[in-house]
N, C-alpha and C positions, 0 to 999 in steps of 0.2 A: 855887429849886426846893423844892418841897415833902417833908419828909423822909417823908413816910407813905407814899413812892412807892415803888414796888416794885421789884426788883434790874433786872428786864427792862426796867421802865419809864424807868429812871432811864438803864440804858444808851443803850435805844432814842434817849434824847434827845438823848445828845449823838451819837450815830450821824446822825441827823435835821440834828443841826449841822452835819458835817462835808460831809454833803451841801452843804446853803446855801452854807457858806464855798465850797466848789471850784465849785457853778453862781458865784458873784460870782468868781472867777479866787485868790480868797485860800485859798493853798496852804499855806500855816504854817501856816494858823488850822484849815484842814479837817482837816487832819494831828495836831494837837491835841484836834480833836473825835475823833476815831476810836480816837488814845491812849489815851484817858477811857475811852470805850466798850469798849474790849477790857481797859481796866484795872478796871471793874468785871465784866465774861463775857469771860474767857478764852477761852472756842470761841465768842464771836458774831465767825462765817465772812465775813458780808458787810463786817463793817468792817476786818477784815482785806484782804479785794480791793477793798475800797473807795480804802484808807491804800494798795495796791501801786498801784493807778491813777492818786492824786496823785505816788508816789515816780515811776514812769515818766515822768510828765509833766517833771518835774522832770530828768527823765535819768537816774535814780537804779535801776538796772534791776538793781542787785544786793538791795539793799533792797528793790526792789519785787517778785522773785523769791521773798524770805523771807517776806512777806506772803501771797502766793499760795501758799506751801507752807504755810502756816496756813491759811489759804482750804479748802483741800482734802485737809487731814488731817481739820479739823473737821467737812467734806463734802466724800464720794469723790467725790459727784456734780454738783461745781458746774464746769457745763459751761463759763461765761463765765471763771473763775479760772484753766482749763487754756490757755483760747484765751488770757487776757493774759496767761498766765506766757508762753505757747510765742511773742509777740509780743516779751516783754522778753528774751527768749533769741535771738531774730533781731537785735533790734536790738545782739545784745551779738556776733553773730556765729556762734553755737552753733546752724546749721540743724537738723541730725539733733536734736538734744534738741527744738526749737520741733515740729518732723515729731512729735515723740512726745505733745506736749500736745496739738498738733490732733486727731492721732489718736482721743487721749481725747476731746477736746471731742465732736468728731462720732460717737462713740459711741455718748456719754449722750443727744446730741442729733443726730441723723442730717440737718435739716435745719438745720441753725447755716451759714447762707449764710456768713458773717464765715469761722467756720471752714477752711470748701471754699477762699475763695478764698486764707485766709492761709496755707493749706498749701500750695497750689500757688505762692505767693511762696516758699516753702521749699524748696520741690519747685527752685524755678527757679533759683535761689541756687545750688544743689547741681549741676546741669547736669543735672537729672532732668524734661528737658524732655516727655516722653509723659505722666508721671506729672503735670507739672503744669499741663499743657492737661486731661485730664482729673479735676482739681477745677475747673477752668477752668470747666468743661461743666458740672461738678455744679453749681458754685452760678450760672449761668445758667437749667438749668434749675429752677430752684426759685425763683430771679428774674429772670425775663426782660429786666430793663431795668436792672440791674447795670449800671454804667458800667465797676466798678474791673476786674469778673471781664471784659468784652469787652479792658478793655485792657490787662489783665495776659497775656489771652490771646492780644492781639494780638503784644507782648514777644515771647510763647515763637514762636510762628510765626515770628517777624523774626530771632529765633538761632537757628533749624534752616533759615533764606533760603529760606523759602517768604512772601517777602514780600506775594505777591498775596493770601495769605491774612491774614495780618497786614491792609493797607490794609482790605478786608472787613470787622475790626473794628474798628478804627477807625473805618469811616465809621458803623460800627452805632453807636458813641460818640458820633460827633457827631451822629446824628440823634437821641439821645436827649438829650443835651447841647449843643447848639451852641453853651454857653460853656466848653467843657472844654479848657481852652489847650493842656494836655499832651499829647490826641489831636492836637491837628495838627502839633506838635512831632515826635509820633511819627509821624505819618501820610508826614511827610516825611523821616524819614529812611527810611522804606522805600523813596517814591519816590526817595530820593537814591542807593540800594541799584541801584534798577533802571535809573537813570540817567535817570530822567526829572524831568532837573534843573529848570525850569522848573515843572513843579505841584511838586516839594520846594517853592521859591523860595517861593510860595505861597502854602505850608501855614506854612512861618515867619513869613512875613508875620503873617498869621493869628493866628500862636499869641503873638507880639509884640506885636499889637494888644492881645488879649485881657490878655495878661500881661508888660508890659513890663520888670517884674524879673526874666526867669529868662534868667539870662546863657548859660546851654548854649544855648540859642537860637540867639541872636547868633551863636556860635561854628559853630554846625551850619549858618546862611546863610554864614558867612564863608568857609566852607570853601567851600562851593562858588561861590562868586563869585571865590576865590583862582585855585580850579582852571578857573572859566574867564579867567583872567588879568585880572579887574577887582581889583585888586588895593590901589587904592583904596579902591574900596567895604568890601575885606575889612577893610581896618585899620578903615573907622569902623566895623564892628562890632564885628572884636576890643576897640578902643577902647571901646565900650559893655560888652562884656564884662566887660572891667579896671575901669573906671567901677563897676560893681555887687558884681565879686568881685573885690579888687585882690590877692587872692593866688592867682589863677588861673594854675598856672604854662602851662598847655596855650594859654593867650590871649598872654601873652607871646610864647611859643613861635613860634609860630604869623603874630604880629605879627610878631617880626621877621624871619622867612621872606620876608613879602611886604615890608618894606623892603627887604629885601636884591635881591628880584625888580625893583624899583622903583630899584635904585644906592643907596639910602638908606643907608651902610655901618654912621657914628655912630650912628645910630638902631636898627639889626639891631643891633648889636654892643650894647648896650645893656640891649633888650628879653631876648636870647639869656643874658646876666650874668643878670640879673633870674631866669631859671628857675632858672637853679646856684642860688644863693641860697634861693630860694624851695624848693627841693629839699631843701638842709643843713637849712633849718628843719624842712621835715616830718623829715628822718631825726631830727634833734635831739631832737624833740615840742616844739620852739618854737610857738608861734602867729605863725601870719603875715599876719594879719588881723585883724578884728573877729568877734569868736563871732557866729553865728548869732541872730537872734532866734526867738524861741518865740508 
């Protein structure tokens, strides 16, 4: 680089870096460009929410926190820095503090769709379910073909068991998605709410075509196959369950229930040890699995 470049110039570039590195998924490297860039401009703000956007990704929601409160010391008014601080503050557990960035967000910006609806994911968290159908609505009406805001706001309706209303968005999800796995997921546990076991069955189907890793699935067919004493059927889903998340204690659980329905006693006795186990780990904070991939 050319040294007759100028203090903005020179940061600008590796700011410009860091971008590149995180579009390619190289998280060190963007992270290092952004370092540079704020280590020549101390208040250049976007590389600050820039490096919190990597640090989040990474899981890193304390650090990415501290980046965002430079973000918006150096601009009161960057509305995108409030909405992923108040994101890394949900994901850390801290709803009311997240409630307080959106707040801001939607302030500076009154139509930040993202905003509405991640407030009302805070709003929901908290059991402030009026409050969070109404961001629901807000960032609907600002985008009508929202898929997250229908089915986020389909959630609140389904925990206040106004499920009929719930399914309604749903299905407004999947006509605008018809490969959105998680609305039939959800679509069916509403019908499974209303006992209309059959279209639940379904909608699992459905969401297991579409997405055949997400083992809540499984478990949400299983159940109701249990309960109607196909009890075989239940295990090979539980079994698919376990298969995907082998430290699912609720699948074990569950499994050996319907051994046990089935006389299968070694088997139920088994599955049943399996959750103790699986239980001492979580209280421990053992892992009792393979981490998640990203």
């Amino acid at each position: 680089m050319s040294t007759s470049q100028s203090k903005p110039e020179r940061a600008g570039f590796y700011y410009n870096l860091g971008i590149a590195y995180y579009a390619l998924g190289q998280f060190e490297s963007a992270i290092e460009g952004y370092d540079e860039a704020v280590r020549i401009n101390p208040e250049y703000s976007e590389a600050y929410h820039n490096r919190g956007n990597v640090y989040h990704d990474l899981g890193q929601n304390v650090r990415a926190i501290k980046d965002y409160d430079q973000a918006v010391q150096h601009n009161p008014e960057y509305s995108a820095a409030y909405n992923n601080r108040g994101i890394a503050y949900y994901d850390l557990g801290e709803h009311w503090r997240a409630v307080n960035d959106y707040d801001e967000a939607i302030r500076i910006n009154p139509e930040y769709v993202v905003a509405h609806n991640n407030r009302g994911n805070a709003y929901l968290a908290v059991g402030e379910h009026a409050h969070a159908i109404e961001d629901y609505n807000n960032a609907i009406a600002l985008d009508p073909e929202n898929v997250a805001a229908y089915s986020n706001r389909g959630t609140a309706y389904r925990a206040l068991g106004e499920n009929e209303r719930a399914i309604e968005d749903y299905d407004e999800v999947i006509r605008i998605d018809p490969e959105y796995a998680a609305a039939f997921n959800n679509r069916g546990n509403a019908y499974n709410d209303l006992e209309q076991h059959a279209r639940a069955i379904e909608d699992y189907d459905e969401a297991i075509r579409l997405d055949p890793s997400d083992s809540d699935v499984y478990i949400n067919r299983g159940n109701i196959l249990s309960g109607m004493s196909e009890f075989e059927r239940a295990i090979e889903d539980y079994s698919e369950a376990i298969r995907i998340n082998p430290a699912y204690p609720e699948a074990y659980h569950n499994r050996g229930i319907a051994f046990h329905r089935l006389g299968q006693y070694e088997e139920s006795e088994r599955d049943l040890a399996k959750v103790g186990e699986l239980r001492a780990q979580a209280d421990e904070g053992t892992p009792g699995g393979d981490a998640p991939g990203k």
